[in-house]
Structures are given as C-alpha cells and as structure tokens.
VMD Tcl script that draws the C-alpha trace (Angstrom):
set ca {
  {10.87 -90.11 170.91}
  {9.90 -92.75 168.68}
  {6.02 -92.40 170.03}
  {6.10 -88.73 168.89}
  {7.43 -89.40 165.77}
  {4.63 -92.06 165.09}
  {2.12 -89.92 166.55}
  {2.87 -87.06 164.27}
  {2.46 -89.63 161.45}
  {-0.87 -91.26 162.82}
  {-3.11 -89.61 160.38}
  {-1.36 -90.42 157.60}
  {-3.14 -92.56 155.36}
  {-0.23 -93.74 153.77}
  {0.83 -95.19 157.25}
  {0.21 -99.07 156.42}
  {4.02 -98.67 154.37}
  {5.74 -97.89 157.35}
  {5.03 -101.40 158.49}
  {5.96 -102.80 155.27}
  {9.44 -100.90 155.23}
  {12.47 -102.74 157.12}
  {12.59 -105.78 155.22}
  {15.92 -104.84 153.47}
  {18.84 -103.16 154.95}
  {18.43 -100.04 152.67}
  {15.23 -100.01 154.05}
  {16.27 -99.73 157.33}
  {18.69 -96.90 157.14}
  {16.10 -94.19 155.41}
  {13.69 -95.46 158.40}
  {16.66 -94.69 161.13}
  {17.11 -91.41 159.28}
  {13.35 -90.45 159.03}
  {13.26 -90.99 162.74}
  {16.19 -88.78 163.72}
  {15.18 -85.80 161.14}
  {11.59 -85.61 163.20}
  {13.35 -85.97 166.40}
  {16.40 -83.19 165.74}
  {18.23 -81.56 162.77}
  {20.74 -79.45 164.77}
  {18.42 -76.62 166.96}
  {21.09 -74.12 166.09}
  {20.00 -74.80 162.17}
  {16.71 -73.59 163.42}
  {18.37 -70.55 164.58}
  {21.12 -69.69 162.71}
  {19.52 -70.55 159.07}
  {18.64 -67.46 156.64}
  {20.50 -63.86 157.29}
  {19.40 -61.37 159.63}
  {16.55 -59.85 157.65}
  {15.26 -63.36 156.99}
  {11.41 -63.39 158.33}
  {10.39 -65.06 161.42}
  {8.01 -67.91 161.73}
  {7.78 -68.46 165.29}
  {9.54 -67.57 168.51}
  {10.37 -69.87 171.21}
  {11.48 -68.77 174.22}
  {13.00 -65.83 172.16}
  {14.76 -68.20 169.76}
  {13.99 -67.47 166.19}
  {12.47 -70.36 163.90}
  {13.30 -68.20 160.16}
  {11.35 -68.99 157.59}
  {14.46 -70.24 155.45}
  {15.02 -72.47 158.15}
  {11.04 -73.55 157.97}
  {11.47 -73.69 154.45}
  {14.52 -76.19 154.60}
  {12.64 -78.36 157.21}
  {9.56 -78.71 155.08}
  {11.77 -79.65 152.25}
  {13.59 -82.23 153.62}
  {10.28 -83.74 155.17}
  {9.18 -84.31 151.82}
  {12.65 -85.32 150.44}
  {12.61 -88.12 153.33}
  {8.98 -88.70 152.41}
  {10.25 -88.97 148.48}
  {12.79 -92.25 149.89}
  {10.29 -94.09 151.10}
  {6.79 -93.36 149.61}
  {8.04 -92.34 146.28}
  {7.22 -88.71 144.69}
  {3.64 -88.48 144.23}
  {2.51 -89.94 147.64}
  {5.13 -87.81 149.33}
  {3.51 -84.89 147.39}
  {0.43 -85.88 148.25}
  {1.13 -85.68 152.15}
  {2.67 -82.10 151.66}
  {-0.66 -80.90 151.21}
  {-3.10 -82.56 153.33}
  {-4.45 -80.08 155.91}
  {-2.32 -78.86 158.32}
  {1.27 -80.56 157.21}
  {3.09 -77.70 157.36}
  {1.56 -76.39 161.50}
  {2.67 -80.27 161.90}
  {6.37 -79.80 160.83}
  {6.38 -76.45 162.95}
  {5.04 -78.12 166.10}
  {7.77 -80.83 166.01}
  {10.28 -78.25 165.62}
  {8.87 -76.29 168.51}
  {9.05 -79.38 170.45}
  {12.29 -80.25 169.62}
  {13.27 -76.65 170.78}
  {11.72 -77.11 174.12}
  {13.00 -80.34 174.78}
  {16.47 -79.32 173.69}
  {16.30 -75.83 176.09}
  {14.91 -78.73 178.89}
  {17.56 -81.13 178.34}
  {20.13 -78.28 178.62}
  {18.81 -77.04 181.67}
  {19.16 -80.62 183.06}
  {22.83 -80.83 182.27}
  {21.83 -83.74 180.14}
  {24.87 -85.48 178.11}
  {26.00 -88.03 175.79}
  {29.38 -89.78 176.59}
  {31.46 -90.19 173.25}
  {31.57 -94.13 174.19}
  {27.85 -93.86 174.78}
  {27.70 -92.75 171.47}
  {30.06 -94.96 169.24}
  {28.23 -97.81 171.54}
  {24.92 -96.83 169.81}
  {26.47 -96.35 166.21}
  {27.99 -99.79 166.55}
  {24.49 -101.60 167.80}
  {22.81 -100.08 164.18}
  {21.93 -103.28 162.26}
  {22.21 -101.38 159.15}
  {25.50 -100.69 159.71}
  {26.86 -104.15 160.58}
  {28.27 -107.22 158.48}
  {27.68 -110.02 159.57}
  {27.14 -108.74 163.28}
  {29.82 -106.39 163.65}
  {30.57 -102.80 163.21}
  {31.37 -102.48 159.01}
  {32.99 -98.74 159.50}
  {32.89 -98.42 154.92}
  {29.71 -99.78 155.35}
  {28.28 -97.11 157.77}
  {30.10 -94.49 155.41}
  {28.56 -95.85 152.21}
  {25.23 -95.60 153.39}
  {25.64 -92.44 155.03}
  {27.00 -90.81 151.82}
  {24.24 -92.35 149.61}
  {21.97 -90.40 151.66}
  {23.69 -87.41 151.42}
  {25.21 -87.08 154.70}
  {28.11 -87.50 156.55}
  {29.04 -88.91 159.44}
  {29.48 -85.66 161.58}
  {26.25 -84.63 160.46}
  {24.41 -88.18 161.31}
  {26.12 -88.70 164.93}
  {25.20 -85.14 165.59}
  {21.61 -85.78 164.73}
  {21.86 -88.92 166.61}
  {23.63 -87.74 170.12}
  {20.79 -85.34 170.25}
  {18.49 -88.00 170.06}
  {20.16 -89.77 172.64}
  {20.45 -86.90 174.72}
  {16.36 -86.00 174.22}
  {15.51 -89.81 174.89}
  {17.20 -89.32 178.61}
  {14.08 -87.21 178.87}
  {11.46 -90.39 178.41}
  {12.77 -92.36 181.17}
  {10.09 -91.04 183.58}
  {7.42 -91.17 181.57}
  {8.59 -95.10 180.56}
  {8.91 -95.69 183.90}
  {5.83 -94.38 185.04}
  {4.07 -96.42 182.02}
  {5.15 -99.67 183.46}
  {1.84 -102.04 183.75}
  {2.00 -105.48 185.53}
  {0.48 -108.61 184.42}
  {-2.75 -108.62 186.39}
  {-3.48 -105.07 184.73}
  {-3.44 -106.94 181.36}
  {-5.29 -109.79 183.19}
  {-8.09 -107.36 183.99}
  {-8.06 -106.02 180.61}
  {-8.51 -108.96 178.81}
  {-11.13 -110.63 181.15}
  {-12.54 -106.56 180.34}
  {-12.60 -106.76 176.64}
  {-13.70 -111.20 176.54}
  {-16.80 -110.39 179.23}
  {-20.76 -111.28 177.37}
  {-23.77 -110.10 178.91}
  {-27.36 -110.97 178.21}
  {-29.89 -108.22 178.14}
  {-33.38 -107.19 178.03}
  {-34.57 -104.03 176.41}
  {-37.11 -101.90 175.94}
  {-37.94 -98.54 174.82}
  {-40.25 -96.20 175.44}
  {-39.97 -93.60 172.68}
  {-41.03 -89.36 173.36}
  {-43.66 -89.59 170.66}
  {-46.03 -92.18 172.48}
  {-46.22 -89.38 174.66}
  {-46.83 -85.95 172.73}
  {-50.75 -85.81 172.78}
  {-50.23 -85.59 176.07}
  {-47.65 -83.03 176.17}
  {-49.22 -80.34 173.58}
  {-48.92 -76.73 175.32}
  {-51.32 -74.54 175.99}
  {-51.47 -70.94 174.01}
  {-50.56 -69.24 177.21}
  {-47.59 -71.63 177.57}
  {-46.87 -70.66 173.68}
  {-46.76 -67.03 174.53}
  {-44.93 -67.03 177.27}
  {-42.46 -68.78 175.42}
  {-42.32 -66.52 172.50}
  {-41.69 -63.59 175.17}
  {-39.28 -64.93 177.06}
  {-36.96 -66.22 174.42}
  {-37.90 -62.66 172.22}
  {-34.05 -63.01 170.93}
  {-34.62 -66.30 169.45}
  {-36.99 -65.26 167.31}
  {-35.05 -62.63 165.49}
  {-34.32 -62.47 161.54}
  {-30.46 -61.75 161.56}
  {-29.12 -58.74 159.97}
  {-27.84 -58.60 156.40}
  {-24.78 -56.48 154.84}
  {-23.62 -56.06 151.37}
  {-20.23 -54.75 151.33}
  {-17.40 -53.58 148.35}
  {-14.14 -55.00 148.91}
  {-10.66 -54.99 147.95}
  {-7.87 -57.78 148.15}
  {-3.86 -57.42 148.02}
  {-1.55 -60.55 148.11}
  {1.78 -61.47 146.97}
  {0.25 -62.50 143.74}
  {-0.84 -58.77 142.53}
  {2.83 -58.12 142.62}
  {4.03 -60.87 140.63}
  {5.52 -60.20 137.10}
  {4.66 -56.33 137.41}
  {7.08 -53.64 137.57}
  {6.71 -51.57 140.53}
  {4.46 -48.97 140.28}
  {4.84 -45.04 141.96}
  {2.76 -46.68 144.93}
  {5.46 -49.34 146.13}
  {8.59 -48.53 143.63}
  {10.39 -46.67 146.84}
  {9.90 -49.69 148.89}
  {10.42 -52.32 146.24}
  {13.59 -50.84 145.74}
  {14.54 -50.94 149.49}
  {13.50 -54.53 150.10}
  {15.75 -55.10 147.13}
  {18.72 -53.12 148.42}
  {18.47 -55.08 152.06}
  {18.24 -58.42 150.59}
  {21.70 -57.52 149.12}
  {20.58 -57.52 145.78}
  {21.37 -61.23 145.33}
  {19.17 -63.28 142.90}
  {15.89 -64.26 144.41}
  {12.29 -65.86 142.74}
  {10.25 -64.52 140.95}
  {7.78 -65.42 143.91}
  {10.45 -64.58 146.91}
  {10.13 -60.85 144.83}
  {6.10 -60.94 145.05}
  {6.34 -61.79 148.46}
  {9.34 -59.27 149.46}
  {6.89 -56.37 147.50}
  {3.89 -57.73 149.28}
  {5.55 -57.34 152.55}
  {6.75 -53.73 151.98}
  {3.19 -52.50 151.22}
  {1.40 -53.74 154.26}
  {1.92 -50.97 156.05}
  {1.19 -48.66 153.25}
  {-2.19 -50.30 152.58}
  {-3.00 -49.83 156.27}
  {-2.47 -46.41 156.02}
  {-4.12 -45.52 152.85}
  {-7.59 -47.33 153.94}
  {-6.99 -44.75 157.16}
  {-6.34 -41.95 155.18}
  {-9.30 -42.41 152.90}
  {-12.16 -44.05 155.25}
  {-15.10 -43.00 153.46}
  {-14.37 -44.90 150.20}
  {-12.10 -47.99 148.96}
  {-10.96 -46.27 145.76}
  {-7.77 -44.30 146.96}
  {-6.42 -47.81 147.62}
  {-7.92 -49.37 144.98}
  {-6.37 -46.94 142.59}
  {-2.98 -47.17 144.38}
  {-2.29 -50.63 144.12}
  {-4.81 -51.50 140.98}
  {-7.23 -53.25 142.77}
  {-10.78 -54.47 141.37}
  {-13.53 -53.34 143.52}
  {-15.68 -56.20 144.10}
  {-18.90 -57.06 145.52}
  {-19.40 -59.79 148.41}
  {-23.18 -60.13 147.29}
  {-25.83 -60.26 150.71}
  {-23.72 -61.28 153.57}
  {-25.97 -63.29 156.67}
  {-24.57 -62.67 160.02}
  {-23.42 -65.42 161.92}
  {-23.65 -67.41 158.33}
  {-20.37 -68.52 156.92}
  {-20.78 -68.42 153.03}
  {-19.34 -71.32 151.40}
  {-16.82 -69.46 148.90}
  {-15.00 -66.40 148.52}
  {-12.87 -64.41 151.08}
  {-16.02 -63.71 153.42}
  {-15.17 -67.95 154.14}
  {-13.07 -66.58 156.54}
  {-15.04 -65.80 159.97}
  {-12.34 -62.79 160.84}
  {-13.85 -61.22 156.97}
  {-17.54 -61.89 158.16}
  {-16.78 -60.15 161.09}
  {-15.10 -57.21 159.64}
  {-18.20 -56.72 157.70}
  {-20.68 -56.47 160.52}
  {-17.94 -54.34 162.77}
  {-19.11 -50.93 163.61}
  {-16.82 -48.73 161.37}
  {-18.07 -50.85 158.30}
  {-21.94 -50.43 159.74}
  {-20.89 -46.68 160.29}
  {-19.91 -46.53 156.46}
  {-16.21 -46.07 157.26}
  {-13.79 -48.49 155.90}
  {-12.55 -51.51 157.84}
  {-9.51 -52.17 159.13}
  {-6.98 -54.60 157.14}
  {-8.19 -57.99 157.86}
  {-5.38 -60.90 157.50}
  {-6.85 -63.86 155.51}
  {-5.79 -67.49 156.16}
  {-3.92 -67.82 153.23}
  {-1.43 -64.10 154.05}
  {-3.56 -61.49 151.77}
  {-4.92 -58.42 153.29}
  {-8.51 -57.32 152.55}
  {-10.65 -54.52 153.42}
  {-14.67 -53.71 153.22}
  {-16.57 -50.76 152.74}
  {-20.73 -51.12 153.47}
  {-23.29 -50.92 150.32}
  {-26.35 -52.12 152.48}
  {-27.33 -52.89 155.52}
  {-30.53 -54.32 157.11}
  {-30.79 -54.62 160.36}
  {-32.24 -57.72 162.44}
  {-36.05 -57.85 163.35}
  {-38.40 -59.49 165.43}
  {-40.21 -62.08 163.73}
  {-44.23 -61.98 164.44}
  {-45.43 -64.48 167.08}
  {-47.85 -66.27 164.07}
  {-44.16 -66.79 161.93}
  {-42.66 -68.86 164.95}
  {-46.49 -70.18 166.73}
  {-45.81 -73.51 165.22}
  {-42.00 -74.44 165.86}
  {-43.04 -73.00 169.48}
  {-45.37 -75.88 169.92}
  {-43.21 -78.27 168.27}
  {-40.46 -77.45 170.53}
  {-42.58 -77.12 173.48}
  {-43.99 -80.23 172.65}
  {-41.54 -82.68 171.94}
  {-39.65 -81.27 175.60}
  {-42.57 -82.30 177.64}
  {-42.99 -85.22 175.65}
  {-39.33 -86.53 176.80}
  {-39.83 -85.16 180.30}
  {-43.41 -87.65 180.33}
  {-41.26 -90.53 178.84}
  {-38.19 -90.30 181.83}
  {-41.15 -90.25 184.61}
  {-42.56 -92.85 183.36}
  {-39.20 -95.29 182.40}
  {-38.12 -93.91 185.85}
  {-41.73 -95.06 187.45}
  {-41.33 -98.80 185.63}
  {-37.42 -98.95 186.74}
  {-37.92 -98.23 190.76}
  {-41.89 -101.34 190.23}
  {-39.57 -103.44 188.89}
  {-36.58 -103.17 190.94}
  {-39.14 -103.29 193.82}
  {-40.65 -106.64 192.22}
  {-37.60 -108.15 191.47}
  {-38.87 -108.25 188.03}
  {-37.95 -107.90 184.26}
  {-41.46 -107.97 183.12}
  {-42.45 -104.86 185.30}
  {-40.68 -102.96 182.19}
  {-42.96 -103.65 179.87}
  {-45.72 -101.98 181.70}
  {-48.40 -104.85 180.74}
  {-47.20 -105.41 177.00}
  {-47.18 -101.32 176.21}
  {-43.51 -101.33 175.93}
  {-42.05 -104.98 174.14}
  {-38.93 -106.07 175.73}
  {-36.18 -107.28 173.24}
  {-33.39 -110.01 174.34}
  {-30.40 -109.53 173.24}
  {-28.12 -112.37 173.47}
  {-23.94 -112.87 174.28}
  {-23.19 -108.67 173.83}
  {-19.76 -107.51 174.01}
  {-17.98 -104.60 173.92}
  {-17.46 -104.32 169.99}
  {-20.92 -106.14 169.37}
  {-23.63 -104.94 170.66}
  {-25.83 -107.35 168.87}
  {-28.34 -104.75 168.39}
  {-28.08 -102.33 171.13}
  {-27.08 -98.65 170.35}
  {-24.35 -96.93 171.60}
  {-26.09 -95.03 174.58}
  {-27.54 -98.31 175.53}
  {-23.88 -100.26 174.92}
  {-21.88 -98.43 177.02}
  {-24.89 -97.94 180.57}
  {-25.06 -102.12 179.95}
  {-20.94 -102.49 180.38}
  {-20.96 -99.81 182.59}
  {-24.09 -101.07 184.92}
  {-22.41 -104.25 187.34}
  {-23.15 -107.70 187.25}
  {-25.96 -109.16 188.48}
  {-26.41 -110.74 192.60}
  {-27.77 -113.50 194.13}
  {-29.65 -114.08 190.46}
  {-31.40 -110.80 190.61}
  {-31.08 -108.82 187.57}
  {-29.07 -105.49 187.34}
  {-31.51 -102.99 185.71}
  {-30.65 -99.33 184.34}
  {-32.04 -96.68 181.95}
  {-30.64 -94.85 179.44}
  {-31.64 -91.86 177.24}
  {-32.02 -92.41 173.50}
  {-32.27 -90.45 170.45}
  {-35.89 -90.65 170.82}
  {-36.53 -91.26 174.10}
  {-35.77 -93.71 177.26}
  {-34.88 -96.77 176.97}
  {-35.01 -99.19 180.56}
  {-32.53 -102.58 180.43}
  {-32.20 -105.53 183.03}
  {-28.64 -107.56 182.73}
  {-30.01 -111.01 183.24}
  {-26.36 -113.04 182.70}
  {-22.75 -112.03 182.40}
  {-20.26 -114.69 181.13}
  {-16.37 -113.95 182.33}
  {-13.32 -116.05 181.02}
  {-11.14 -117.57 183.17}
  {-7.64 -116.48 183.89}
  {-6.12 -119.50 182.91}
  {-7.54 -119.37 179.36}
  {-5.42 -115.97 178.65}
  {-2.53 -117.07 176.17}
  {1.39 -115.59 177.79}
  {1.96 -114.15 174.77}
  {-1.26 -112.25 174.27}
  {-0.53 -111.34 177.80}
  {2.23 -110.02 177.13}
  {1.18 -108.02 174.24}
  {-1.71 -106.25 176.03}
  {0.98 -104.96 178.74}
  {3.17 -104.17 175.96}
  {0.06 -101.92 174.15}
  {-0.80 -100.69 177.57}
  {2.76 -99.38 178.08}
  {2.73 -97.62 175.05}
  {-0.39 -95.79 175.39}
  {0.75 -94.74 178.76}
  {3.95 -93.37 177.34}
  {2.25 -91.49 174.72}
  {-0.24 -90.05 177.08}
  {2.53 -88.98 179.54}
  {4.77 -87.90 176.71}
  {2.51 -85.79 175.18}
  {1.29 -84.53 178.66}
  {5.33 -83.39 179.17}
  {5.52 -81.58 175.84}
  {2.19 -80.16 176.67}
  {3.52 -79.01 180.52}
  {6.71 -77.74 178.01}
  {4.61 -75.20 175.89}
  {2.19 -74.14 178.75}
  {5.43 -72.23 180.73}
  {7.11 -71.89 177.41}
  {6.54 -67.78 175.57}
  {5.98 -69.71 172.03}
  {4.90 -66.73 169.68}
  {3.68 -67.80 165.69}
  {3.92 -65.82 162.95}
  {0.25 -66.99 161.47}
  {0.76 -64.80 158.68}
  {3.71 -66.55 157.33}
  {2.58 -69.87 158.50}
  {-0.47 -69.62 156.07}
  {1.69 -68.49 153.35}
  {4.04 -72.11 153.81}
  {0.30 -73.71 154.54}
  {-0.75 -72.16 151.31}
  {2.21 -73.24 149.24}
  {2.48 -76.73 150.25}
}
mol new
graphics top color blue
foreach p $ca { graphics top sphere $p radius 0.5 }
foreach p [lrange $ca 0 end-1] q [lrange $ca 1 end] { graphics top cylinder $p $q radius 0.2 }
display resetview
C-alpha cells in the first residue's frame, strides 16, 4: 500500500518534505498515521457516516460513499496535511486541481480492496497484530515496546488505541493483497546488470538532414491538383456556424441569505422538516434549497419553451447574453467554458428556438439557453482557401520528395558500405556527433535520439545506418562506434539499488494494474454533481 499512497502524492509539489520528515520520533508517528488514513479509515465510516437523507457521492458496488462521510475524509486529509506541511501549504494542496476526485478514488479503492480482501477470507491474527504494534519504532524506548509511550502519542494525535489498531489491522489485512504483485516484481541481478550497461552505453554518430523545403519548387501543384483538392475536402473549407443565445443560471448561491420565495417556500420548508430541523449552515441551507428546486427548474423551462422568462421570473434570475458563440470554439470565460453549455447552444431545440434542456455545469449550477441568432455554416469560395491549398499541397509532396530521396541515399550507402554516400556529393553536410548517451544527445533531437539507441550496434566495422523523420524533414544517421562498460565496473551497491528501483516500478505497475482489474468488474457509480460542488469548495 505504501506505493499507492506515494503515488497519490506524486504530483505534489510539496513532495521534497516527505523526505525530510522522519528525523525525529514525532515525526515519525504523523508519517505512520498519514499512511494508514490513505490506506483505510474504517470502510463502514464510509458507509454508515451522515443519516439516511444524507446525499450520495458515489456508489460502489451498491455501498454508499455520503457526502458527510466525503466531507469528513477531505477534512482530515487536510488536518493530516496541517501536521506536517503546516496550514498554508496544506491549504494550498486542497485546491490544486483535482484533490478532492483524488481523495474519492482512494476511498473507492480502499472499498474495493476491502470487498476483495473479504471475499478472500483474508485475516489478521491478534498476535499478528500486537507483533506489528510492538515493531513501531515510534513506539519503543530504547528498543522495546513503551505501552504509555504508544498511548501518549496516540492521544496527542487525537486517537485512541482502538481506533489506530483498527486502522492498522486493515492495513495489514489489505497488504496480504500485494504479495503477488511483490512477488511477481522480483528482478535478479543480471536484469540490473543489463540496465546499467543500458543507461552507461556511448555511441558515435553521423548525421545529416535533408530538410522538406530543399524540395518544394519541385513539389508546387498544379491548378487541377488545387481543385480537386478543394472538391474533395468541400467540408474543410466551411465557415462554422455562429449562435447568440439568452441564458439563465441557478446555483446554491442564489439561495443564500434570501428568504424563500412562493417559487421554492413549499420545498424549502420540506427539506427543512426532513433534515429534522437541526441547526445547519448557512451554506448547507443554500445547498438543501438548491437541491429542492432542480426539479422545479426542469419543469418550468418545459412548461414555458418558447421563452426563459417564466423561470427567470420564478427564481429571480438575470437574463443574460452569451455574446456570438463559434461552434466547436471553446470561449475562454463564462459558463459557455463548459463544452456540455456550447453544446446545448448549438442542440436542435435551441436552433429550433425552444429552450434547452437544464445543462449541469462543472461547478453543480444548472443553466439553460434560449437562441437570439443564428448563422449557419457556409462554404468558403475556392479563391478564400486557393492559397493554403497550395501550401498544404505543397509542403506534403515536398516531404514525400525528401523520404524518396533519404530512402534512395540510405539503401547507395548501405550498398557501398559507406557514410559518405549520405551526403549525396556535399548537398546534404554530415554532422559528427561524439560519445551520445541516453540523457545527452550532444546535439541530436529527440526523433533522432531515440532511432540511434534503438538502431543495433555496428558488425564486422561496418556502420549501422537508419533514418528518421524530423520536424522538417528526414534526417539519415550511420552509428560508426558504440562504447559498453564492463560488468565488473558496476558498483554492488548501485547494483543493488537499480534492482531495488526496478522492483518498485514493477510493483506500482502491477498494483495499479490490480486496482485497475478492481474497478473494471466493479458497478462504481459518481455523483459528478456533488463531486464538483466538494471540487468547487476546496
């Protein structure tokens, strides 16, 4: 577990303190207790948090993840965060992109790995378990089990020790699943042999390139070619339609600090009523009166399709204008951001002048269209688009001309036995480029890096030559040396580290592969509505 747990932390920037922490016992603790909150927190808290009526955030398998029990995990990831990061970093984190679908997916995971375990008949012996208590450094003195040691820390972290060996037998019990994958990860000492001889390996080459543009007078089309072009690609060459549309938007925030009005007073009072009347937010309230008017603004944009004032009138909505609208053309601000808004805009009962369906935003508010203009798409006139035509015609041919001909010097000088074949009498300059490795290409680009290391080594002291495609062109290559280490040069201890990497990888790839297998026969339903609201607030 402790590769998922660093995984889901990869892309945090703030990861570098991780390595710093466990230098002090107190240190240690909050890092054993970070690790067992990401890898379990009691499933049945998942499932048993927040009263019947609470709202769901996901499904798995049929178990309920509530939102109060979403709500509490997010919390205490940032309270852990808070320990060892301190406030603002920890705040920071909270709301980088896509923290709170992280927090989710680890407690989806945890589900399915709990349900998986279960279904093994997977256990944790009590002695197993005081065994693993007892091997905690943080909880020894002097190399021995402190009992009002463990205790002490466990209380200044605001748990007890039920709650910590029940977070921790799970773990156990979850780690039984790994052993597979570690075994299967297992990589022997000529593997990390091979990769280091891999990564220490230099090769000379010889280079050159033979760019498209040497070759576009040659490749200009004809004005048949142009035509024919223009004809057969007709839908290329199409302005795309336009829309201006009036639109309306209803969130949790319209209902916040305003008494209810005769539109939603009913149903505010009922959402009160089944939340028992017990004190809630002033935000849980918005929400709660949000929720109850979904329906209600579904049905009044039905009722009233030719026009968005009924509901704008109900609910005290301003009437707005999205300005000209480009289809296929995200704008870069305002609700149409949102490609499922652009869409409703150019859907056929907006185009028909009917309203639009309620559209869910990414951040939980509902909004609706109603067209103002529309202009359909149109051919553009051959003379508009003659000249990209040839350009694009053009530069085509041109690249075809330069592959012949890099293929046509490759096959002479393979033939020959000869680097200088390349240059095709001094057209095309070859370039040396000395001792390249992996992660220096001393020149060469990327393309060209990888066909070199991926080309073999040279025979009998004739060259190994290639090609390669460019950015603006070919460019043709001979490997005139390669330069392996020896064996016996590998240090044991670097050795032993590249098996140890190599390991690691393996067990994240087959890890991840086994949570992946998990979810793909799993019935994992989210509730992206209320996921974007948590998204949103964090």
């Amino acid at each position: 577990m402790a590769c998922a747990i660093f995984e889901f932390l990869g892309d945090v920037p703030m990861m570098d303190m991780f390595r710093n922490l466990g230098q002090s016992w107190v240190a240690k603790i909050f890092m054993i207790l970070i690790a067992l909150s990401f890898v379990m927190w009691g499933v049945s808290g998942y499932l048993l948090s927040g009263n019947s009526s609470s709202s769901t955030v996901a499904t798995v398998n049929g178990q309920r993840i509530s939102d109060a029990a979403f709500q509490k995990r997010l919390e205490e990831t940032q309270a852990r965060y808070n320990h060892v990061f301190g406030a603002a970093a920890a705040a920071k984190m909270a709301k980088e992109n896509g923290f709170a679908r992280d927090v989710l997916d680890g407690m989806i995971d945890n589900l399915l790995l709990a349900t998986e375990a279960s279904r093994l008949g997977l256990v944790v012996p009590e002695i197993a378990l005081a065994k693993k208590v007892e091997s905690i450094p943080s909880f020894q003195n002097k190399g021995v089990f402190s009992k009002s040691r463990y205790e002490k820390l466990l209380m200044a972290n605001n748990m007890t020790p039920a709650q910590f060996e029940a977070m921790l037998r799970e773990s156990m019990r979850l780690e039984q699943l790994q052993v597979i994958p570690q075994v299967m990860a297992m990589a022997s000492d000529a593997e990390a042999t091979r990769i280091w001889a891999w990564s220490q390996e230099y090769r000379d080459v010889s280079a050159a390139k033979l760019p498209a543009t040497d070759f576009a007078a040659a490749a200009q089309p004809t004005e048949a070619e142009v035509v024919d072009y223009y004809h057969a690609h007709a839908d290329q060459f199409q302005s795309p339609a336009q829309v201006q549309v009036r639109y309306v938007v209803l969130g949790p925030d319209h209902f916040v600090s305003k008494p209810p009005s005769p539109a939603n007073a009913a149903a505010s009072t009922s959402s009160a009523t089944a939340a028992g009347r017990s004190a809630v937010s002033g935000h849980d309230r918005a929400e709660m009166a949000f929720q109850a008017q979904i329906e209600n603004f579904k049905d009044r944009l039905f009722s009233n399709p030719d026009s968005l004032g009924a509901v704008a009138k109900a609910y005290d909505l301003k009437i707005e204008d999205s300005g000209v609208l480009t289809a296929g053309k995200v704008p870069s601000q305002g609700p149409f951001t949102d490609p499922k808004a652009l869409a409703a805009a150019f859907s056929k009962a907006v185009l028909a002048g009917k309203n639009s369906n309620a559209v869910t935003l990414a951040n939980g508010d509902l909004l609706a269209v109603h067209l103002l203009h529309y202009t359909p798409g149109s051919a553009q006139p051959l003379r508009a688009v003659e000249g990209s035509i040839t350009a694009r015609l053009t530069a085509t041919k041109a690249e075809q001309l330069a592959k012949s001909k890099a293929q046509a010097l490759l096959v002479a000088a393979r033939r020959d036995h000869n680097v200088d074949v390349l240059t095709d009498h001094g057209t095309y300059p070859v370039r040396q480029h000395l001792d390249v490795t992996r992660h220096n290409g001393q020149g060469l680009d990327e393309a060209m890096l990888k066909a070199v290391f991926a080309a073999p080594a040279p025979a009998a002291g004739v060259p190994t030559m290639g090609m390669v495609k460019s950015a603006d062109g070919y460019q043709v290559f001979a490997i005139t040396r390669v330069s392996a280490p020896s064996v016996a040069a590998l240090n044991p201890k670097v050795g032993a580290q590249i098996r140890a990497t190599l390991e690691e990888q393996r067990g994240r790839l087959l890890s991840a592969a086994y949570l992946k297998d998990l979810r793909r026969h799993a019935k994992v339903k989210i509730n992206a509505t209320q996921l974007a609201r948590f998204s949103h607030e964090s």
